[in-house]
LUMPABA-982072 format. One record per residue (C-alpha): x, y, z; residue in one letter. Coordinates in pm, whole numbers, padded with zeros to 5 digits, always signed. Layout:
# residues N
XYZA/...
This chain:
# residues 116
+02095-01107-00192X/+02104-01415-00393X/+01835-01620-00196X/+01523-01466-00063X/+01418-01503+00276X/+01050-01529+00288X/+00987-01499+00619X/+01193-01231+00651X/+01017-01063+00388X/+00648-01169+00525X/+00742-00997+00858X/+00820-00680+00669X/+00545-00681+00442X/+00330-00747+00800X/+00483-00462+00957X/+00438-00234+00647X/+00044-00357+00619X/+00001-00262+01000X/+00150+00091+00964X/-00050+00175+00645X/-00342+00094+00900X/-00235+00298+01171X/-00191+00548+00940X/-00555+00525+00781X/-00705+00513+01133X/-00538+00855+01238X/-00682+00999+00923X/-01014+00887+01004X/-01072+00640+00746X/-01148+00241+00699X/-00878+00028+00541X/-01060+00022+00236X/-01105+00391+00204X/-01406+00468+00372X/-01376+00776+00562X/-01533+00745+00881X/-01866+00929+00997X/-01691+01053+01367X/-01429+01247+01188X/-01417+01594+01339X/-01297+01918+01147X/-01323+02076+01455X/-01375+02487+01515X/-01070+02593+01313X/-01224+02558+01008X/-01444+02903+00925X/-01634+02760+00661X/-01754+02504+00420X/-01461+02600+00194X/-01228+02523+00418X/-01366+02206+00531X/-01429+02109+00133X/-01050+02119+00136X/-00932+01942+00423X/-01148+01642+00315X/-01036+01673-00002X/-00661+01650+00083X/-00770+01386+00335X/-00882+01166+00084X/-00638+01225-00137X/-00347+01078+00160X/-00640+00831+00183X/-00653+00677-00163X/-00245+00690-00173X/-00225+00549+00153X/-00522+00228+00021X/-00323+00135-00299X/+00009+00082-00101X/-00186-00102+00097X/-00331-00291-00177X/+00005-00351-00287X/+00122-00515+00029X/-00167-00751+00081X/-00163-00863-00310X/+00253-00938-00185X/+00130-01196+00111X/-00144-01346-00089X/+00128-01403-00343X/+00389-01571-00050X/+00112-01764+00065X/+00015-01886-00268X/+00402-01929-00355X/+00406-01701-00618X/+00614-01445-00463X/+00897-01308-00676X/+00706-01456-01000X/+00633-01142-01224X/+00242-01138-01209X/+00221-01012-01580X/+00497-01221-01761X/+00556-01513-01555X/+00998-01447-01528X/+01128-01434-01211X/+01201-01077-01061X/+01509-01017-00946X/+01620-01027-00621X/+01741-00656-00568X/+01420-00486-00652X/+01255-00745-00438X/+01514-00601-00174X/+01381-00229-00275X/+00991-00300-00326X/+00903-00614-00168X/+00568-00554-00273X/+00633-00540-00632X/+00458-00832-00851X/+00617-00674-01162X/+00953-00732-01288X/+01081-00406-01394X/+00999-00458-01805X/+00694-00486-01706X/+00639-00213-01466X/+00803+00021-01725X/+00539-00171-02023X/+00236-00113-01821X/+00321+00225-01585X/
């Protein structure tokens, strides 16, 4: 892929940004993290142990499930802006084929390696 096409890439990063919601919704939560107040455990849970540990792996998909999220909104702020495919930490241009891989990536990869 020598060229990038944008719109190609803003209708994937759309689609990606609308599952991660979907996915948030089914686990009861806000797409900022908030888990919501209706969010049954239901009967199959015989006690507060249990429950402690749903939530707790529920928030843990949660938080996982907000930063890719994250991740893809910082991506269209950075096509609209027309920054996209300008690493956001040294300023080089990231290359096409891990564009192709992580289209929401605003690191080239010496810098994702640098910083973690």
């Amino acid at each position: 892929m020598n060229t990038l096409d944008i719109e190609a890439i803003r209708q994937d990063l759309e689609k990606a940004r609308d599952r991660l919601v979907d996915q948030l919704d089914e686990l009861g939560a806000t797409p900022s993290g908030d888990l919501r107040s209706d969010v049954d455990y239901g009967d199959s849970f015989a006690d507060a142990g249990a429950v402690t540990a749903e939530r707790t792996e529920r928030l843990g998909l949660v938080d996982a499930l907000v930063g890719q999220l994250r991740e893809v909104e910082k991506a269209l702020e950075r096509i609209e802006q027309g920054t996209y495919g300008i690493c956001a930490e040294c300023g080089k241009e990231i290359p096409p084929a891990r564009l192709e891989a992580r289209p929401e990536s605003t690191l080239c990869v010496d810098c994702k390696s640098r910083l973690g």
